[in-house]
C-alpha positions in Angstrom: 0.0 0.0 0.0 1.0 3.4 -0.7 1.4 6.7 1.5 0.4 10.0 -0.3 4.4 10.8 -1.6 4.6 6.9 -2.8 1.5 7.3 -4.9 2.7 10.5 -6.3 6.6 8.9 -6.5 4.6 6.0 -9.0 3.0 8.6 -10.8 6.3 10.4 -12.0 8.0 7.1 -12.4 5.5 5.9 -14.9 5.9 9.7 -16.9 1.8 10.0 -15.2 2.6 13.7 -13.5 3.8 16.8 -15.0 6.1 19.5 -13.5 5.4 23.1 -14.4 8.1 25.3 -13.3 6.5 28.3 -14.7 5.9 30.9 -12.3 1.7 31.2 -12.2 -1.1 33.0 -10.5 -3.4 30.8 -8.1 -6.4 32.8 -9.4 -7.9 31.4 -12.8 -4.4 30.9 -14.2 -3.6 28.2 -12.2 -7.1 26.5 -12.5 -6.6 26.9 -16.2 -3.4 25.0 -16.9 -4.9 22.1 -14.0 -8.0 22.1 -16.2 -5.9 21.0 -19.1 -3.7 18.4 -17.3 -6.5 16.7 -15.8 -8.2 16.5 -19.3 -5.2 14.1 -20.2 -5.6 12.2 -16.9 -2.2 13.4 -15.5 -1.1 14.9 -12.4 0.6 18.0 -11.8 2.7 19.4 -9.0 3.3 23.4 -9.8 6.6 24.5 -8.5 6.8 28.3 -8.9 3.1 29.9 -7.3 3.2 33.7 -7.1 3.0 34.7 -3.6 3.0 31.3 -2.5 5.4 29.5 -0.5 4.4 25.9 -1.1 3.9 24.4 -4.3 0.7 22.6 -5.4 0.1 19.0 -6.4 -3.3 17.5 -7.6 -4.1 15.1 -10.0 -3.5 12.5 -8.3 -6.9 10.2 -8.1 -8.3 11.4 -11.2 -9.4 8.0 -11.9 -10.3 4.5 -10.8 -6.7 3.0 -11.7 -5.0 5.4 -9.6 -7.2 4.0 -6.7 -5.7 0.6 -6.9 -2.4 1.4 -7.1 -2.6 3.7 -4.1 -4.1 0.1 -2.4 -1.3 -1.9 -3.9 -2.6 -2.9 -7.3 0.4 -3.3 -9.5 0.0 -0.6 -12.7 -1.5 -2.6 -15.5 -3.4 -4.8 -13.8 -7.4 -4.4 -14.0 -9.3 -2.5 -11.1 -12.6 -1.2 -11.8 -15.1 1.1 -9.7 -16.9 -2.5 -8.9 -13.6 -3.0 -7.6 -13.6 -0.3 -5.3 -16.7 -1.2 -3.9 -15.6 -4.6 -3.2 -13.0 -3.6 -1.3 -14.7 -1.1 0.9 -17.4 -3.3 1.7 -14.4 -5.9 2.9 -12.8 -2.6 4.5 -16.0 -2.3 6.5 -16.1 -5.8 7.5 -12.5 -5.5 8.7 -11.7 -2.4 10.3 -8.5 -1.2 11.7 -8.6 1.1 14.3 -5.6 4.0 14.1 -2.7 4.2 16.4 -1.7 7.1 18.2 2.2 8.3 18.0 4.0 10.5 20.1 5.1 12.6 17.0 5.4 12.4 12.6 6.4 14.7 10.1 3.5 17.1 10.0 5.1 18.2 13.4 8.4 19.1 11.0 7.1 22.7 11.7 4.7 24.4 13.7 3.3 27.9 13.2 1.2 29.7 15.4 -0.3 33.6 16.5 1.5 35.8 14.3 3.5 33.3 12.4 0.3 32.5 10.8 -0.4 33.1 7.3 -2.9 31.7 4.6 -1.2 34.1 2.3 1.9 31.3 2.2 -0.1 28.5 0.5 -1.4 28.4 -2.7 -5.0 28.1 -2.7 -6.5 28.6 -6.2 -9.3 30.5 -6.8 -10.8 28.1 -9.6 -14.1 29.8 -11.8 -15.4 33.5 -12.2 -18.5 33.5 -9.5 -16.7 31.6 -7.1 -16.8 33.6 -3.2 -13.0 33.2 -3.4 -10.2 30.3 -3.2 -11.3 27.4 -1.9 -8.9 24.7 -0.2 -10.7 21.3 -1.9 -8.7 18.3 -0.8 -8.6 19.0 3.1 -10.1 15.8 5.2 -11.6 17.9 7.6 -11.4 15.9 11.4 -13.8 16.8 14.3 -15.3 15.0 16.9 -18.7 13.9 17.6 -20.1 15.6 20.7 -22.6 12.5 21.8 -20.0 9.6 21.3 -16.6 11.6 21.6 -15.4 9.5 18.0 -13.2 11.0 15.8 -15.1 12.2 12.5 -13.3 12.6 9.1 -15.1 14.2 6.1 -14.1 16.3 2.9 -15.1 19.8 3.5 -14.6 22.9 0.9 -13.1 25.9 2.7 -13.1 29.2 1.9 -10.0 31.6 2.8 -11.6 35.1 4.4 -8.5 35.6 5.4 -5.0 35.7 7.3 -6.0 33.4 9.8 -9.6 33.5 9.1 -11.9 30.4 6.7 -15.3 29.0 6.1 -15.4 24.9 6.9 -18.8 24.0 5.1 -20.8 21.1 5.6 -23.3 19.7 3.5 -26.6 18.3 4.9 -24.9 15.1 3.9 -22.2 15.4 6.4 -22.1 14.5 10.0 -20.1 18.0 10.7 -23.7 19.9 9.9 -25.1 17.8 12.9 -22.1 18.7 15.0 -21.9 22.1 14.2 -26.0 22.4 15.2 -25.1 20.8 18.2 -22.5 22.9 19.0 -24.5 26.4 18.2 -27.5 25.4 19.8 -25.6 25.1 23.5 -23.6 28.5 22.8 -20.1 27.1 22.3 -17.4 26.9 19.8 -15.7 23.6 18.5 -12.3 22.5 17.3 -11.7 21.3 13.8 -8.6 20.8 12.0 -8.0 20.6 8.2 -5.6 17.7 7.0 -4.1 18.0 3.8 -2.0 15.1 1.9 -3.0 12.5 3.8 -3.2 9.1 3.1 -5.2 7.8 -0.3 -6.8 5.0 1.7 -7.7 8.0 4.1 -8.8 10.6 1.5 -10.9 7.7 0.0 -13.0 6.9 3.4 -13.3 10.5 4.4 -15.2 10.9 0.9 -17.1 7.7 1.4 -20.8 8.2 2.7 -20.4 5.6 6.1 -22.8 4.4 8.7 -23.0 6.6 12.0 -21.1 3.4 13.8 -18.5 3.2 11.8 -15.0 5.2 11.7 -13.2 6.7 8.5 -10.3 6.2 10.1 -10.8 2.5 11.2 -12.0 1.7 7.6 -9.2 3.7 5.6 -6.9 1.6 8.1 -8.3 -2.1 6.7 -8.1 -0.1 3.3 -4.5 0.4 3.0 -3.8 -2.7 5.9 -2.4 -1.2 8.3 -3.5 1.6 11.0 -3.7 5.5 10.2 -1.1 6.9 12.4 -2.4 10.2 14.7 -0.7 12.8 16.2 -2.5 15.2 19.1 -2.8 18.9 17.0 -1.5 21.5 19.0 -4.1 23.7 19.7 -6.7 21.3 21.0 -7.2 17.6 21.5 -8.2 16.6 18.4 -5.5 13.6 16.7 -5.2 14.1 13.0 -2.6 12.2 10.2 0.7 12.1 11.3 2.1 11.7 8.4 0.1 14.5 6.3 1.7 17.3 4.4 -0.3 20.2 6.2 -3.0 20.6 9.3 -4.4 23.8 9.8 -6.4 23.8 12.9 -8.9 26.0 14.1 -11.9 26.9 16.0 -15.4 27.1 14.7 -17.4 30.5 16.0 -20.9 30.6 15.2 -21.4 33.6 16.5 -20.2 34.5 12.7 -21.5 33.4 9.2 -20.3 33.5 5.8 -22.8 33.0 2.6 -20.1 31.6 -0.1 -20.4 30.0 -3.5 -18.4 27.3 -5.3 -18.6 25.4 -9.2 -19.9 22.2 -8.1 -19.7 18.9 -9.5 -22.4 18.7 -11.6 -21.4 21.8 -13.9 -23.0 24.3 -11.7 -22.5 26.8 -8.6 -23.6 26.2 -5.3 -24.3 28.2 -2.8 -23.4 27.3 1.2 -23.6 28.9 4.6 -20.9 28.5 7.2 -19.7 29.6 10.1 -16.8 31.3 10.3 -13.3 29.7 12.0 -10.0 31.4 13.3 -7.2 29.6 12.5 -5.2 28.4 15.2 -2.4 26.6 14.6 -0.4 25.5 11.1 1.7 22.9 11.6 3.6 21.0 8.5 6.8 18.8 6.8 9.6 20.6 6.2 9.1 20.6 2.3 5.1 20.2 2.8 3.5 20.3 -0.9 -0.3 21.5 -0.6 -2.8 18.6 -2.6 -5.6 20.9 -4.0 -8.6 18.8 -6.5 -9.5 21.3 -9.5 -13.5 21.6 -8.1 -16.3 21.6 -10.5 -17.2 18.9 -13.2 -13.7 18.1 -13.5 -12.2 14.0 -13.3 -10.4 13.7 -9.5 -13.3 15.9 -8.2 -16.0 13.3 -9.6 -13.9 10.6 -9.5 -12.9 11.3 -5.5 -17.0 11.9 -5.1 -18.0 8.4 -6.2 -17.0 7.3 -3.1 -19.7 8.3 -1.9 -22.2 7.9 -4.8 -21.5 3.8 -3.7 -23.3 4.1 -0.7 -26.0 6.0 -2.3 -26.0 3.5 -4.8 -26.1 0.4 -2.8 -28.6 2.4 0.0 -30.9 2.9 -3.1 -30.4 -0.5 -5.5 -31.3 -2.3 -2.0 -34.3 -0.5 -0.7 -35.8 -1.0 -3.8 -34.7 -4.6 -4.2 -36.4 -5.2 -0.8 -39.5 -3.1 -1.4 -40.4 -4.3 -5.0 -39.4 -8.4 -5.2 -40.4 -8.2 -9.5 -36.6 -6.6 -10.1 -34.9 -9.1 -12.2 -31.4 -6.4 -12.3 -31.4 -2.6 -11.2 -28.5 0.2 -12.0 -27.9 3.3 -10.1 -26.7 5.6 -12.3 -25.1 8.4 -10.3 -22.5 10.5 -12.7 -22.1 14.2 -13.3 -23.0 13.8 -17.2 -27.0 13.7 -15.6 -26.7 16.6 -13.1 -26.4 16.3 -9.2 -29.4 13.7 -9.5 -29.5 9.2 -9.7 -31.2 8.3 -12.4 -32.5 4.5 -12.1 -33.0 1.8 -14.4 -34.6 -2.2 -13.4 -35.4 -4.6 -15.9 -38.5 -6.9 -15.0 -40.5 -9.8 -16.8 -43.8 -8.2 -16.9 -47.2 -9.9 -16.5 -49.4 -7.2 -18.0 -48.6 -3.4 -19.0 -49.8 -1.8 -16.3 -47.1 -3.1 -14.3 -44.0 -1.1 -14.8 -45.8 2.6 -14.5 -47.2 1.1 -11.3 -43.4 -0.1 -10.0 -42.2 3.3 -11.1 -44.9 5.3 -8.7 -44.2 2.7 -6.3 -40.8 3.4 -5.9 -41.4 6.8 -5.9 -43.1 7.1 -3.0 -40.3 4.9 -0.3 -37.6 5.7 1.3 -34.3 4.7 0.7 -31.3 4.4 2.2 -30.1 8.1 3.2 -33.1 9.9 1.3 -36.5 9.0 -0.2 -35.9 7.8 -3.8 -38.0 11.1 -4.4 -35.2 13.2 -3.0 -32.6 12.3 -4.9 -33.8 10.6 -8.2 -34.6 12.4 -11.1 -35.8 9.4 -13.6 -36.7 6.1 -13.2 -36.9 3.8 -16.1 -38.2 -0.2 -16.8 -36.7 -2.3 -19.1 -38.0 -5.8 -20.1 -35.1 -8.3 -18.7 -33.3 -9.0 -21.9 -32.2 -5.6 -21.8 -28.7 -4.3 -20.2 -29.5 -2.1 -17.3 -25.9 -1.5 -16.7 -25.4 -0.7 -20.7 -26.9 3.0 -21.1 -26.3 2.6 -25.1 -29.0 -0.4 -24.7 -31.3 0.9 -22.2 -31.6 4.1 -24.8 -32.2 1.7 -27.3 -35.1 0.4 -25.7 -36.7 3.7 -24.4 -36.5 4.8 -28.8 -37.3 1.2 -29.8 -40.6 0.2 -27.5 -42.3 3.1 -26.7 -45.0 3.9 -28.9 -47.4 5.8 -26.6 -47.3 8.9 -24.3 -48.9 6.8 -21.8 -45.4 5.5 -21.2 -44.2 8.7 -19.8 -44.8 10.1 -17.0 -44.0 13.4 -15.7 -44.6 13.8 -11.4 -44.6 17.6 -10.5 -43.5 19.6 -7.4 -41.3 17.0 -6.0 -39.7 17.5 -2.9 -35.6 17.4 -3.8 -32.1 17.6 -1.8 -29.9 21.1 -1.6 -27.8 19.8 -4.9 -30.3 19.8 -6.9 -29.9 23.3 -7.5 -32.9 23.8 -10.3 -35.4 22.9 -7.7 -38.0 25.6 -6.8 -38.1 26.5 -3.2 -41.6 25.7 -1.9 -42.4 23.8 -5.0 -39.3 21.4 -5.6 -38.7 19.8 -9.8 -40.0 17.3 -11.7 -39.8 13.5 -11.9 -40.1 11.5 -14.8 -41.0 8.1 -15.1 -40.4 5.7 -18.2 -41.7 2.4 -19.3 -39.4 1.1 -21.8 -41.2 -2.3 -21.8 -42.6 -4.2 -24.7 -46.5 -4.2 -24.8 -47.7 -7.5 -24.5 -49.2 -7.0 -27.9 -46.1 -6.5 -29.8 -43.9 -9.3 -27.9 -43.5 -11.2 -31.1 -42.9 -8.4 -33.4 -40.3 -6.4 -31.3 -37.9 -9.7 -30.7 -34.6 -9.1 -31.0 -31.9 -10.7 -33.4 -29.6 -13.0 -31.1 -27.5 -15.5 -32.7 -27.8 -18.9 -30.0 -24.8 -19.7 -27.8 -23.2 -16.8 -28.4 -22.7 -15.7 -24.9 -20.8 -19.0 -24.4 -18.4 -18.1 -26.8 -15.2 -16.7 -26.1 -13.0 -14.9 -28.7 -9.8 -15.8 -26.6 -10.7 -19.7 -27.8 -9.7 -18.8 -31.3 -7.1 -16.2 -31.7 -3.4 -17.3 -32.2 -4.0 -21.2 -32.1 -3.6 -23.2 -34.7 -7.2 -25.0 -36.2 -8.3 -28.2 -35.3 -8.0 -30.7 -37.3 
């Protein structure tokens, strides 16, 4: 398994990371040149920031295969995002609690009061509307006030100034409940940013977990072996000891900060957060500072589906449970259809009134985290020779069966999460339901061409051997 500098040591060895030398500005130009690395699937590390005295490296999960390697996949070997799920579910099954160590390289050096300056590290300030620059790829650590557990999330931060940010949190995130907690009995908390950390640890912070269950024990059966902690300085929360950066801080809600960042899905979102003095800075000697390009860009999406699995196997298994006629279902959760899932099952139908019947059906329940409602945009049924994990065949059948408006249907004024950021307030967006079935009627007439055994066949059988006699 890999640390954070072995992954990014792999990544220049296989010619996989780019080094810019070129003196840049953190706001726009920056973002731009990233923008165009990350289109090739590279990393970078930037070496010469104006005004900064850190340089920047990102690029480094910008998709699945980088995942495996991080978790000890050799490069060229097959690892999917089925793959990743595996191996969190084992993770989850198999967790290894951290250790705590007297001391680790973050401790290299340690800035506080007037030695403290956001100025020094390059945060970029990434698209035009944007509140500011946002640090992206901190795992932001707090504790739970009810169970005293360690929490570990990925929070977008906004630099207000010197010593002075904006930790968000999502109505997703357990940090929203703490922060409530903390307002509503008139106190402030501790939280502290970690930056570099571990992959297996940047993978589980972004993961969506059960309450019981610790990032930090499931990033340790990740990468097999435990996350190593250090105290922070400033308060008694333990963080990576063997991060780049911490920047620790106390949250005052006495103070908020309306702020707006490009999201994931292609568009900007607007969050609320309480403002936090920075307390502490502690980091290595040559720290770099890890920043992911935000917006609908590949390690951004590619760090979120993390947690799209949990959404995805929260959903797929409600609905399994809650309508037994599912032959195969598909969450499709990918920032090519907006912040929303969009579902497809395949069933063998008894009559046509079926499908639009499972489709209001699963509507209406609750799933997992949300209602199905909340976070699904479409749902469409496909007869069970179709591919529900094949988009090109489950768009073939919604153009190849349909032949009345009857099989659409549009569900108004639904009530939808924060991302979906067309939604009305007071009135919520639209649903849509599709049945891409085969009438009974035309069963005979809409068959399609199939040529027998082929699935048994395998090409492998009869390339580069010589024919049978």
């Amino acid at each position: 398994m890999l640390d954070f500098r072995g992954l990014v040591k792999i990544l220049e060895e296989r010619g996989e990371l780019y080094r810019i030398s070129r003196a840049v500005e953190p706001k726009f130009e920056m973002p731009a040149v990233m923008e165009q690395i990350e289109k090739q699937r590279k990393a970078f590390i930037f070496e010469n920031v104006k005004g900064a005295k850190f340089p920047v490296i990102g690029g480094v999960l910008n998709r699945i295969e980088c995942y495996g390697w991080a978790l000890g996949i050799r490069p060229g070997d097959p690892f999917t995002a089925r793959d990743m799920d595996a191996r969190f579910e084992k993770a989850k099954a198999s967790r290894i609690a951290p250790r705590v160590v007297a001391t680790g390289p973050v401790k290299d050096v340690v800035r506080t009061g007037g030695e403290i300056n956001l100025a020094d590290i390059p945060v970029p300030t990434v698209f035009e509307l944007d509140s500011g620059a946002f640090i992206t790829a901190a795992c932001g650590f707090s504790r739970n006030p009810h169970t005293g557990q360690l929490n570990v999330g990925v929070y977008r931060t906004l630099i207000l100034g010197k010593n002075i940010v904006a930790v968000n949190a999502s109505s997703l995130s357990d940090l929203r409940t703490f922060y409530q907690h903390a307002e509503n009995n008139g106190t402030s908390m501790p939280i502290a940013l970690a930056i570099g950390v571990e992959p297996a640890l940047q993978m589980a912070a972004a993961c969506k977990l059960p309450a019981d269950q610790s990032e930090l024990d499931v990033a340790g059966a990740l990468q097999g072996k435990a996350i190593d902690l250090v105290k922070c300085e400033t308060s008694d929360l333990l963080v990576p000891a063997n991060a780049e950066m911490i920047i620790e801080g106390r949250v005052d809600f006495s103070r908020k900060i309306v702020n707006t960042l490009g999201e994931f899905a292609g568009q900007y979102g607007p969050e609320t957060a309480p403002v936090t003095e920075i307390t502490a800075i502690t980091h290595r000697k040559d720290a770099m500072f890890y920043s992911i390009l935000a917006g609908k860009n590949p390690e951004h999406n590619t760090l979120g589906s993390m947690a799209i699995f949990s959404i995805q196997r929260g959903l797929a298994g409600a609905l399994r449970r809650q309508l037994p006629q599912i032959r195969d279902i598909n969450v499709y959760l990918d920032p090519k259809f907006g912040s929303m899932a969009h579902i497809v099952f395949s069933i063998a139908k008894s009559n046509d009134a079926e499908p639009m019947q499972m489709i209001e059906a699963a509507f209406r329940m609750a799933g997992g985290f949300f209602p199905v409602s909340h976070i699904t945009k479409r749902i469409v049924v496909v007869d069970d020779d179709v591919n529900v994990h094949d988009l090109e065949d489950v768009e073939w059948a919604i153009w190849t069966r349909i032949g009345e408006a009857s099989k659409f249907r549009v569900i108004p004024n639904v009530e939808s999460w924060e991302l979906e950021r067309c939604a009305k307030e007071g009135r919520g967006s639209l649903r849509v339901g599709v049945d891409a079935t085969m009438d009974m009627e035309d069963r005979d007439k809409l068959l399609r061409p199939i040529i027998p055994g082929a699935g048994k066949v395998q090409l492998a059988d009869y390339l580069n051997k010589k024919s049978a006699a």
